[in-house]
C-alpha positions in Angstrom: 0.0 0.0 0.0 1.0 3.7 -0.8 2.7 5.6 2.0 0.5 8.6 3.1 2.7 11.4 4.0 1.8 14.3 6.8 4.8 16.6 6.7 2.4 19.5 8.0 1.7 17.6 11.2 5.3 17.6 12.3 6.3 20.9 11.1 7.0 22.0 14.4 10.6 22.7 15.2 10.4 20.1 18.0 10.5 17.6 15.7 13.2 17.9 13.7 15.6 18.2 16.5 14.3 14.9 17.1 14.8 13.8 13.5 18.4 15.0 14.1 19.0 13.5 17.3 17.6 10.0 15.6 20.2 10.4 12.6 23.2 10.6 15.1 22.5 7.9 17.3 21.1 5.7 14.5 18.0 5.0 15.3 14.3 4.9 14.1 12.1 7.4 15.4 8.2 8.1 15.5 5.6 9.8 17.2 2.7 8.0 18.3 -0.5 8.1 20.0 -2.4 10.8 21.4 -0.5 14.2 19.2 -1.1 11.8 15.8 -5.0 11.4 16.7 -5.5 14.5 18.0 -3.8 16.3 14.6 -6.1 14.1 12.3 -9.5 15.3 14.6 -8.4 18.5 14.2 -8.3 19.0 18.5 -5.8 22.0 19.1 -2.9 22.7 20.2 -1.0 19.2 21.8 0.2 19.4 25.6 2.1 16.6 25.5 4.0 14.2 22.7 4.8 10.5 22.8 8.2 9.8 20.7 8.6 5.8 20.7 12.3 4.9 18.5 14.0 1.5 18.3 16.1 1.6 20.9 16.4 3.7 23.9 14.2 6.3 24.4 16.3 7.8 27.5 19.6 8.0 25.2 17.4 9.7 22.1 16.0 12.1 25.1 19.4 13.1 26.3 20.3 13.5 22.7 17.1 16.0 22.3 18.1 18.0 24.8 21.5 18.5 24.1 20.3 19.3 21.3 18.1 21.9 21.9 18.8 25.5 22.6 17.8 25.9 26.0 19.4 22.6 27.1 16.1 21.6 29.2 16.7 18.9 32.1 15.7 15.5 31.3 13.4 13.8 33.8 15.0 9.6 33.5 12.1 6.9 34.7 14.8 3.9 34.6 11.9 2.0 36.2 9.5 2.1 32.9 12.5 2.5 30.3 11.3 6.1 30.0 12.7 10.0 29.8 10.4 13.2 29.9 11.8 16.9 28.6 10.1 19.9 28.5 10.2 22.3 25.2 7.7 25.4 24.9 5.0 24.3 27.7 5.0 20.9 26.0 6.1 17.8 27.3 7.9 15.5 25.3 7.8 12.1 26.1 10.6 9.5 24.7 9.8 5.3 25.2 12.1 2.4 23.5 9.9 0.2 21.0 9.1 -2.8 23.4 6.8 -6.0 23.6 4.8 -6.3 27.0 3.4 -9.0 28.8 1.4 -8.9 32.1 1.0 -11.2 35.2 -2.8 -11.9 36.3 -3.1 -9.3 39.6 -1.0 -6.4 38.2 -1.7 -3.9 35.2 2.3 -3.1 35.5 3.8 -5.2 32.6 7.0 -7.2 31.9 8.8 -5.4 29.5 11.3 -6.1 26.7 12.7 -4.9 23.5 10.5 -4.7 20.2 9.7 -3.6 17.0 7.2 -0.8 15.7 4.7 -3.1 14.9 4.8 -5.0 18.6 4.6 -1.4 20.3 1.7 -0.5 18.0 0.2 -4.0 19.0 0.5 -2.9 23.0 -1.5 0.4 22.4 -5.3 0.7 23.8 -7.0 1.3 20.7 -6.1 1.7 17.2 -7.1 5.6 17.0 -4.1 5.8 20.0 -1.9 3.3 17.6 -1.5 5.7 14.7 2.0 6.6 14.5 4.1 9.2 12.3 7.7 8.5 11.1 10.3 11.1 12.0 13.1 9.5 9.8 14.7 11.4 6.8 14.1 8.6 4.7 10.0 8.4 5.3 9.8 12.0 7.3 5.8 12.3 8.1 4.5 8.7 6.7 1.6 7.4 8.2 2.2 4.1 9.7 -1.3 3.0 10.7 -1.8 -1.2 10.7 -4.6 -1.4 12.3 -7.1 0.7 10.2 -7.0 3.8 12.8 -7.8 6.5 10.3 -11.0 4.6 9.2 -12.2 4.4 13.1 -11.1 8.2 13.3 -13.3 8.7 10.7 -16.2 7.0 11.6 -16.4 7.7 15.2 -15.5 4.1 16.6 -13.2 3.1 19.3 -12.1 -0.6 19.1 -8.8 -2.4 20.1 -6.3 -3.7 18.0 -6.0 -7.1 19.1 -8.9 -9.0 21.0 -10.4 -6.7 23.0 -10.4 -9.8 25.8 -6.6 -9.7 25.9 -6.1 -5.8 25.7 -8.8 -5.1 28.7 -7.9 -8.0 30.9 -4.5 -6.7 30.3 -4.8 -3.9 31.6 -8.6 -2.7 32.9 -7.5 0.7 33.2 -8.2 1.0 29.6 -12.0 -0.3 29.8 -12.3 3.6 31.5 -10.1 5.2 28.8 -12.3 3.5 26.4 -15.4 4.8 28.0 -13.6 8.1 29.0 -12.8 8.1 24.7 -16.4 7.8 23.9 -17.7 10.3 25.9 -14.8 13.2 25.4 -15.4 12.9 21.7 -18.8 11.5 21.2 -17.0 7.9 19.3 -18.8 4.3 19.6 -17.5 1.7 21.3 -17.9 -1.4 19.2 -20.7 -4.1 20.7 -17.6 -6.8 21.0 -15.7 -4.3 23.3 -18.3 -3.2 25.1 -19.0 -7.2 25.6 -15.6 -7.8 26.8 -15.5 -4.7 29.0 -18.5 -6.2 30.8 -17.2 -9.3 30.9 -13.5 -8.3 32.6 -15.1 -5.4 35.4 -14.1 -7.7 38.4 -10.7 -6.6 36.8 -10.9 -3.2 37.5 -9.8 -4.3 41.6 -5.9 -4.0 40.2 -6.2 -0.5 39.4 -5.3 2.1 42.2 -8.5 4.7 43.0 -6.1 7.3 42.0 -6.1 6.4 38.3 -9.7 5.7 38.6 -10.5 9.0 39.6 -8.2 10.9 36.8 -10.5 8.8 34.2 -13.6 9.8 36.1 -13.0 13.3 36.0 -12.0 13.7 32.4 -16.0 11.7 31.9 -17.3 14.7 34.4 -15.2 17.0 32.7 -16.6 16.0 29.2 -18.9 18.6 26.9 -21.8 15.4 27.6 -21.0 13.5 31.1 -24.1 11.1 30.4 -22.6 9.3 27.8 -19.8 8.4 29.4 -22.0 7.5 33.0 -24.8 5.4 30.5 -21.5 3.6 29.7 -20.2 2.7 32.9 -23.5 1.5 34.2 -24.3 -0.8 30.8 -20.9 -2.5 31.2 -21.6 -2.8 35.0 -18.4 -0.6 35.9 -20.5 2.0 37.7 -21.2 -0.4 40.2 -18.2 -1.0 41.2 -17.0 2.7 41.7 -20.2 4.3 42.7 -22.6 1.9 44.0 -24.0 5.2 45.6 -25.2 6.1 41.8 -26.4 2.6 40.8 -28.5 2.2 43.8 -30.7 5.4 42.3 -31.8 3.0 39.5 -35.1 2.2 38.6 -38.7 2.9 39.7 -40.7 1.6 42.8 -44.5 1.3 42.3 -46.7 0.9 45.6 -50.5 1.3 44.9 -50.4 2.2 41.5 -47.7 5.4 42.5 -44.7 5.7 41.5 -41.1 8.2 41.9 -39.2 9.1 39.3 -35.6 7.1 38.0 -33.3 9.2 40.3 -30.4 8.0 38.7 -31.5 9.0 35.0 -32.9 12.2 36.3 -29.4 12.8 38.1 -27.9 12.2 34.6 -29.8 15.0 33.0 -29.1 17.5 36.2 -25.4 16.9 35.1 -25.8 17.6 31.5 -27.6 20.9 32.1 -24.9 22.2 34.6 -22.2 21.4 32.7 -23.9 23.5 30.0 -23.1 26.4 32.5 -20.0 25.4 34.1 -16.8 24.1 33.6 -16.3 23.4 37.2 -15.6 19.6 38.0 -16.0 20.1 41.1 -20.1 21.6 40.8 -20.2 19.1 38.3 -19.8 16.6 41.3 -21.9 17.6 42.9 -25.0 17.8 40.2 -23.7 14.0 40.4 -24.1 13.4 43.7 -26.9 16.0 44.7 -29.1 12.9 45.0 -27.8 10.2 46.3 -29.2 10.0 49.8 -32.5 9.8 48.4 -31.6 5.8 48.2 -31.5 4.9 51.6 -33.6 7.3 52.9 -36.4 6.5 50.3 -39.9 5.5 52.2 -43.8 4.8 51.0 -46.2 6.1 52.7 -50.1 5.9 52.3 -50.9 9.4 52.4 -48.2 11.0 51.3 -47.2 8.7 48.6 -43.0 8.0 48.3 -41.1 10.6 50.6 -37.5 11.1 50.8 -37.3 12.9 54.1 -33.6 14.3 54.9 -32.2 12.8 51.5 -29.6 15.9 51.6 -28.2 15.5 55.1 -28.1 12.1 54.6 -26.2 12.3 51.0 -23.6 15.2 52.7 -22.8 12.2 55.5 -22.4 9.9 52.3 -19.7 12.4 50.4 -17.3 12.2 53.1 -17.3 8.4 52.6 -17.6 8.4 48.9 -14.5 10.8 48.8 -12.6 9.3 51.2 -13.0 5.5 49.9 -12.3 6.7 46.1 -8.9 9.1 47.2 -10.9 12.2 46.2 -9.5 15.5 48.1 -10.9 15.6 51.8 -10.1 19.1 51.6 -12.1 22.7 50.5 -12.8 20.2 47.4 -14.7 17.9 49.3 -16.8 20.4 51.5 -18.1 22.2 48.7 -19.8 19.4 47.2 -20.7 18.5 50.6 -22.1 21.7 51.4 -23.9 22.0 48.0 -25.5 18.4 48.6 -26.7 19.7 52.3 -28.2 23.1 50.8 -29.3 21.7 47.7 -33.4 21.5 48.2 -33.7 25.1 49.5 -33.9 27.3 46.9 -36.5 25.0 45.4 -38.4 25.3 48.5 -37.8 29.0 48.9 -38.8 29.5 45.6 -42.6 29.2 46.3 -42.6 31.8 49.2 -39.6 33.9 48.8 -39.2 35.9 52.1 -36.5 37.7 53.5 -35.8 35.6 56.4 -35.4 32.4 54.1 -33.4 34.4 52.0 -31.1 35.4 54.6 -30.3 32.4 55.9 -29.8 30.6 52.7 -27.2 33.8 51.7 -25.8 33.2 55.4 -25.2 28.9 55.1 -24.5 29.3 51.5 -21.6 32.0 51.5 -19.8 32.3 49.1 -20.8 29.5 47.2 -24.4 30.8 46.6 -24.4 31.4 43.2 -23.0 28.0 42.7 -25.6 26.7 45.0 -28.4 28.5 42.5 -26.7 27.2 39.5 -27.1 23.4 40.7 -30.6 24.0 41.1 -31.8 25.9 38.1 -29.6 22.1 36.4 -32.2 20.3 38.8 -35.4 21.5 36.7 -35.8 18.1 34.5 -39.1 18.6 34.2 -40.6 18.2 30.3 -43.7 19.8 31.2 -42.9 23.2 29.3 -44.7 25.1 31.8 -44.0 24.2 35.0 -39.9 24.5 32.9 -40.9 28.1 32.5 -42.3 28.6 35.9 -39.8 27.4 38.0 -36.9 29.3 36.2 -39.2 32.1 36.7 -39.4 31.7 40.3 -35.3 30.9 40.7 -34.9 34.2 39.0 -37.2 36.0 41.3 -35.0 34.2 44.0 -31.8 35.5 42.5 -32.7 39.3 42.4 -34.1 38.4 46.2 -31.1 37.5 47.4 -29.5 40.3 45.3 -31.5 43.2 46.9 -30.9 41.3 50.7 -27.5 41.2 50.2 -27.0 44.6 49.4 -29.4 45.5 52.0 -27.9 43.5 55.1 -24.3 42.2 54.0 -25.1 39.0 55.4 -22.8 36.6 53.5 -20.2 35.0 55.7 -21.3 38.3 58.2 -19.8 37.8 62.0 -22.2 39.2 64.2 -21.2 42.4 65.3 -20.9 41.8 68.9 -18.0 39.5 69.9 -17.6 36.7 72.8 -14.8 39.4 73.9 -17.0 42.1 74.1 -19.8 40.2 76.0 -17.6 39.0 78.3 -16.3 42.5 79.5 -19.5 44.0 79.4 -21.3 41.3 82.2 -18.3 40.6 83.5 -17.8 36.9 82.4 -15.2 34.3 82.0 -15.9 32.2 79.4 -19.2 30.2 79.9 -22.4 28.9 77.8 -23.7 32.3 78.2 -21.6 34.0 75.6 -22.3 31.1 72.8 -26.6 31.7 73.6 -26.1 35.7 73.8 -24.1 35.4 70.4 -26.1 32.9 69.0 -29.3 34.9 69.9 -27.8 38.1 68.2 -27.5 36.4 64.7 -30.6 34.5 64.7 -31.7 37.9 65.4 -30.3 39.4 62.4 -31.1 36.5 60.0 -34.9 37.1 60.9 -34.9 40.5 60.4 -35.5 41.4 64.2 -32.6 43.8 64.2 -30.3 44.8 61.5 -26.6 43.8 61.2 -25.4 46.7 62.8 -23.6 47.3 65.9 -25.7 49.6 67.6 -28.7 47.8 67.1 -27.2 44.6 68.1 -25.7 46.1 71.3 -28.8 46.8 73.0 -30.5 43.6 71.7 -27.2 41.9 73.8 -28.4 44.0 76.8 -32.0 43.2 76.6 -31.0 39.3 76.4 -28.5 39.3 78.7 -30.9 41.2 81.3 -33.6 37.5 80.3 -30.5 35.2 80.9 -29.8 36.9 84.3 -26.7 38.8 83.9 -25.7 42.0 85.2 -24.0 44.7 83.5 -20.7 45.2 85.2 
């Protein structure tokens, strides 16, 4: 067959240092994988580039950057057989060809010298097996054995070898294949998604860090459903979030029924990450339900209830993060926080009072808009009018909190009366008194008994001190 050439797609002065570098040490050079794909599906500027030559890729690294003008350090993984340089904010990878073959519990592979062809055999998929020469006999030919244009093409991710082999391999790539699909809207052929169902007890070998990086990147994608309808059809989503699974399906008792909370949490995700880029809101549009599971109950009158489903689901984050590696930091307590507060603008949105408002600017912070944002993705509804009603309502509860907030500063407000302050004034060490007199003066501001100022505030402390029994010193 014809050699295809794509000098364009290495025009870059990167590579021809590498072309260079190759000549000297006499070896064969090409770059592979991701930069190749992403060049044929048009996908911007490339962060990083895999270089894979027959022979070894830390002595064609060293080469590079000796090379190069600015003489960049060159990170050596002796462990993998690998070297890593940096050049203009990109990162340059550098691999010898090699052959692989893996023990049952362990997705780290035995590794030895090989060919082209064997490390294009090793690759996840055949659009990831595409490969460009960087050799002055062939500079820019295509080297693609498996087909991977056609799949690039025609939107399809498949493996090169038996799916079986490549999956049980390594299971990490049953996410990336999943991940693939729903970053760039591709297929998974039906005889991959069959093996990938087949091989998910496999997925126990892989560390919950890599797990999660292959999570986010499905969050982070322009459609996170697809990727999440995967990973429940080929029984993955089980395994990682049982808290999501156990949404699924609908409960009928006396001819009522509730709504599929897992499908319905899908579509809350789509519509926020219309709006947001945040992974971390995106979270919790994913999570913003799951309490409803075990705290879901039928009852005669009232039909299916899901009574504290949001201070039961902000409990469940802490586990959910903590079992999966997630951050247990700021990270964490937002979602946490957005699970908790997550019903109250719906509820405040048929009688929107100050009071409510408030309180909701007051436990929301900073995060308020966020918090609004999650709810506005929560409508679902494909009743065109109540659509148009509630946004109507959320809108009203927006310029509420608006006018409030200009009005009374609340947001992360202190009240204006301090445990130090009470203390000299009755004359008090510290005691239970100070908490109730400072608890009493916000609870007093958030209903609008007094406004947040100190004045006002002082002479409520006075009059509540004087109920408590304490004396002004």
């Amino acid at each position: 067959m014809q050699k295809q050439y794509y000098k364009e797609a290495v025009s870059a002065d990167i590579f021809s240092y590498i072309t260079k570098a190759s000549t000297q040490l006499q070896l064969q050079s090409y770059v592979i994988g991701g930069f190749v794909r992403d060049y044929f599906l048009g996908r911007g500027d490339a962060k990083d580039i895999d270089i894979v030559t027959i022979g070894s890729g830390i002595e064609l690294a060293q080469k590079v950057a000796e090379l190069l003008p600015n003489k960049p350090k060159v990170q050596v993984f002796k462990t993998y057989g690998t070297a890593m340089l940096r050049y203009k904010e990109v990162e340059i990878e550098f691999v010898g060809a090699r052959k692989e073959s893996y023990s049952e519990d362990s997705r780290n592979p035995e590794v030895e010298e090989g060919t082209l062809q064997d490390d294009q055999n090793r690759r996840d998929f055949t659009i990831n097996a595409l490969a460009l020469s960087l050799n002055k006999a062939d500079f820019g030919a295509l080297l693609d054995p498996f087909n991977g244009i056609e799949d690039l093409k025609n939107n399809i991710i498949k493996t090169p070898l038996n799916p079986d082999i490549t999956y049980s391999d390594d299971p990490l790539r049953m996410l990336r294949a999943i991940r693939f699909a729903s970053q760039l809207n591709f297929v998974i052929t039906d005889d991959s998604l069959k093996s990938i169902a087949k091989n998910a007890d496999r997925l126990s070998i892989i560390t919950k860090e890599r797990i999660v990086v292959e999570l986010n990147k499905i969050i982070a994608s322009l459609k996170p459903s697809v990727g999440f309808l995967l990973l429940e059809k080929t029984g993955l989503l089980a395994k990682i979030l049982p808290e999501l699974t156990a949404l699924k399906g609908v409960d009928e008792v006396e001819g009522q029924k509730h709504k599929d909370n897992f499908y319905h949490t899908l579509e809350v995700v789509d519509n926020i990450s219309n709006h947001t880029n945040d992974v971390w809101l995106r979270w919790a549009a994913l999570l913003h339900d799951i309490g409803k599971a075990p705290t879901k109950k039928f009852h005669k009158k009232q039909g299916w209830t899901f009574h504290s489903h949001e201070f039961v689901g902000a409990k469940m984050v802490y586990k959910l993060f903590k079992r999966l590696k997630l951050p247990l930091n700021n990270k964490m307590k937002f979602v946490q926080k957005l699970v908790l507060l997550s019903s109250r603008p719906i509820v405040l949105a048929t009688n929107v009072t100050d009071a409510a408002v408030r309180r909701l600017v007051f436990d929301a912070g900073d995060d308020i808009d966020a918090l609004m944002t999650l709810c506005e993705a929560d409508i679902t509804t494909k009743n065109l009018k109540k659509f148009k009603r509630y946004h109507q309502n959320f809108k009203e509860v927006r310029e509420k909190i608006k006018e409030v907030e200009e009005r009374d500063k609340v947001r992360n407000f202190q009240p204006p009366i301090s445990g130090e302050l009470i203390m000299k004034i009755f004359n008090l060490k510290p005691c239970r008194e100070i908490g109730q007199l400072k608890e009493a003066i916000k609870e007093a501001i958030l209903d609008g008994k007094i406004p947040n100022e100190y004045d006002a505030s002082y002479q409520f402390m006075l009059e509540k001190g004087k109920q408590l029994g304490l004396i002004v010193k």
